[in-house]
C-alpha positions, 0 to 999 in steps of 0.5 A: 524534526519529528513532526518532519519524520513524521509526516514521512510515515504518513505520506503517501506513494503512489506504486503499481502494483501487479495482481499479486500485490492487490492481494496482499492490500486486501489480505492485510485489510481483511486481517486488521478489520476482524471482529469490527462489525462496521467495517466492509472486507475488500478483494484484490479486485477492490484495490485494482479498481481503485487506482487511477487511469495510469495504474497507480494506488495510493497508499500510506507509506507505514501500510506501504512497509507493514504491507511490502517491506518484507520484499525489499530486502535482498533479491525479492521479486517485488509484487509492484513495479519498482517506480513508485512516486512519493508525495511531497509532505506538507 
């Protein structure tokens, strides 16, 4: 059972998220690669770029909720559009 609830953290969503949202992508990026000399800083503009031809960005759904989950609670007005697609783990 754990590695089933764990390869559900692990998996990925596919969600669309509005220009606010891909500032919030990047502002957590940017957060977490303080101090690490290799690693590049991303803009919202990085993660927009980067969804596919219908819009959607993929994501973990651990960075998902570290990200967004704060908005999930009560009558939030959300930074993405409430679709969100769910790969079946494997």
């Amino acid at each position: 059972m754990a590695d089933r609830h764990n390869k559900l953290i692990q998996g990925i969503l596919h969600l669309k998220a509005h220009s606010e949202g891909y500032q919030y992508m990047a502002d957590r990026h940017n957060k977490l690669i303080q101090g690490v000399l290799h690693l590049k800083a991303h803009s919202a503009e990085y993660y927009e770029m980067n969804a596919d031809e219908e819009g959607y960005t993929k994501i973990q759904m651990h960075e998902f909720m570290a990200i967004f989950g704060s908005f999930c609670e009560g009558s939030h007005i959300v930074p993405f559009e409430t679709e969100i697609l769910i790969e079946k783990p494997v």
